[in-house]
N, C-alpha and C positions, 0 to 999 in steps of 0.2 A: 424683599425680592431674593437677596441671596441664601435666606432660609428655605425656599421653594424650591428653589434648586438643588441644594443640598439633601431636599427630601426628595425631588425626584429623584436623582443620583442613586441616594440609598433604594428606593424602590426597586430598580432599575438593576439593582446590582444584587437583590436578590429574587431577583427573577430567573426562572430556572434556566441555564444554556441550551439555545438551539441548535439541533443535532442536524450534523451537514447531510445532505440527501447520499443516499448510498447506491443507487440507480441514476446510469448516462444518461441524459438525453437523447431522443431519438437518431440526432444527427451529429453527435457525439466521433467526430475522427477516432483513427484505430490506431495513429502517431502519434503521443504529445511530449511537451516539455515541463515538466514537473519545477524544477530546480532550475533558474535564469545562471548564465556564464557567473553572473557575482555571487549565487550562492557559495558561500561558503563548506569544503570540503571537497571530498575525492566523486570526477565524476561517474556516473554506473548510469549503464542502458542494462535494463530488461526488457526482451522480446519473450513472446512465445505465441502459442495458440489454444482455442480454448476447441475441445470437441465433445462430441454426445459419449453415451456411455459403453460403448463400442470400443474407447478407444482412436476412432480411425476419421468417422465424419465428423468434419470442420463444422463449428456452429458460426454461422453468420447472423451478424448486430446482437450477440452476446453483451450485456455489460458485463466494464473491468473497472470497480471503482478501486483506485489505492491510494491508501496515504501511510508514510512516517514520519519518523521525529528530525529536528534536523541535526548538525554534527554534534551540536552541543547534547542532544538526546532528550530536547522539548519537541510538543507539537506545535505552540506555541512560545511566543519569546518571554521565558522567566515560568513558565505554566508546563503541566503534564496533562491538559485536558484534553481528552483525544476523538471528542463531540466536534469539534472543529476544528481539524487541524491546519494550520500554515499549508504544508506543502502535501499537497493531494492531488489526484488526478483522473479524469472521467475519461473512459475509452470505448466506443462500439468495435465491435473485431469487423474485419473486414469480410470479401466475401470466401476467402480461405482460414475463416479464423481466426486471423492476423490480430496479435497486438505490440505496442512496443512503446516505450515510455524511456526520457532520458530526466536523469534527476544525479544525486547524490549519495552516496552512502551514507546511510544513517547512523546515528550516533547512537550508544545504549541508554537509557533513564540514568541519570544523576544518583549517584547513593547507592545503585542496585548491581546483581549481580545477574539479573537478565540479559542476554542476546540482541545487539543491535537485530531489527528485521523490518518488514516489510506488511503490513496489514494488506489484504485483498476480500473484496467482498464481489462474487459473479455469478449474475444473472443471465437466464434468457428466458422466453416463454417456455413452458409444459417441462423445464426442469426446475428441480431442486436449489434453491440456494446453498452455493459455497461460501462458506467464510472460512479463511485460514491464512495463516503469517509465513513469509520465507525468509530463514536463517538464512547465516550465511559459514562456508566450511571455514576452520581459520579464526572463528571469532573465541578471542578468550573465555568467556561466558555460557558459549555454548556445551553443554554438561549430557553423559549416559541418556539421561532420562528425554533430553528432549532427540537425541539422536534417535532413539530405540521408536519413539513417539512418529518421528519423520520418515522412518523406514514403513509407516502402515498406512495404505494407500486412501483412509479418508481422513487421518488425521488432521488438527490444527494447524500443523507445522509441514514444511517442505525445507527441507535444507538443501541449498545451493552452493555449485563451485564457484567462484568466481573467478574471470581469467583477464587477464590485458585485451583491451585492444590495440589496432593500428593507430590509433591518436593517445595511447596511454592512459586511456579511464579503464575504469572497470566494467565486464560484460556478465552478464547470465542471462539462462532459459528457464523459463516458466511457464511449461505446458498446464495446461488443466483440463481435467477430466470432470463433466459435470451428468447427474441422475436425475431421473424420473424420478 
């Protein structure tokens, strides 16, 4: 009997990982809470709003799927696999756009010399999918090439300021601009 299990086990474990859904749910809030009070580290709300290619109109029930690492700079505990991460979060924007997510700053990868950030992937109907990560200004790691990269407006990257707030976490804006 405990050889069956054992070989279940192994089966089991090299079975490919299942990749978290990258699209909210329809009924998907436009507020969430990523990071619980006892996660571990500094905490950061990101707002912002997402619009058409204008620039100017609000898209409403936009998904905003995000996830990062947490302080230690896993997406998981002891693991870098980023198919399913620990701390992630599903948002539909509201009906001005609206989104806003309270979590943690994230940690940078173990060993590396990458940029703590922020993964986003945002959808709506009849546009274009975005995928792209927000640096953040301030971070040791962050280097020329990925600044230059964040200054071009469809790039991977979006580098943010980060400022205090009135309860002492950390705040940024992340607008997004999404195409046909």
């Amino acid at each position: 009997m405990k050889s069956i299990g054992i070989l279940l086990a192994l089966i089991f474990s090299l079975l490919p990982a299942t990749q978290a859904p990258t699209v909210a749910e329809r009924g998907a809030p436009s507020k969430i809470t990523i990071a619980a009070k006892e996660e571990p580290g500094e905490r950061l709300t990101v707002s912002g709003r997402v619009f058409g290619p204008d620039g100017s109109t609000p898209l409403a029930g936009a998904s905003v799927y995000v996830y990062h690492t947490d302080v230690k700079g896993y997406y998981s505990p002891g693991t870098n696999d980023n198919r399913n991460p620990r701390l992630r979060g599903y948002m539909r924007t509201d009906a001005q756009g609206r989104y806003e997510f309270s979590t943690i700053k994230p940690g940078p990868y173990p060993n590396s010399r990458i940029p703590a950030h922020i993964h986003y992937v945002v959808t709506a109907t009849g546009y274009s999918e975005r995928i792209f990560e927000i640096v953040f200004e301030g971070d040791p790691f962050l280097d020329n090439d990925v600044r230059q990269k964040a200054a071009t407006e469809w790039s991977g990257f979006s580098l943010r300021r980060l400022e205090k707030d009135a309860q002492g976490g950390w705040h940024c804006t992340q607008d997004i601009k999404l195409r046909r």
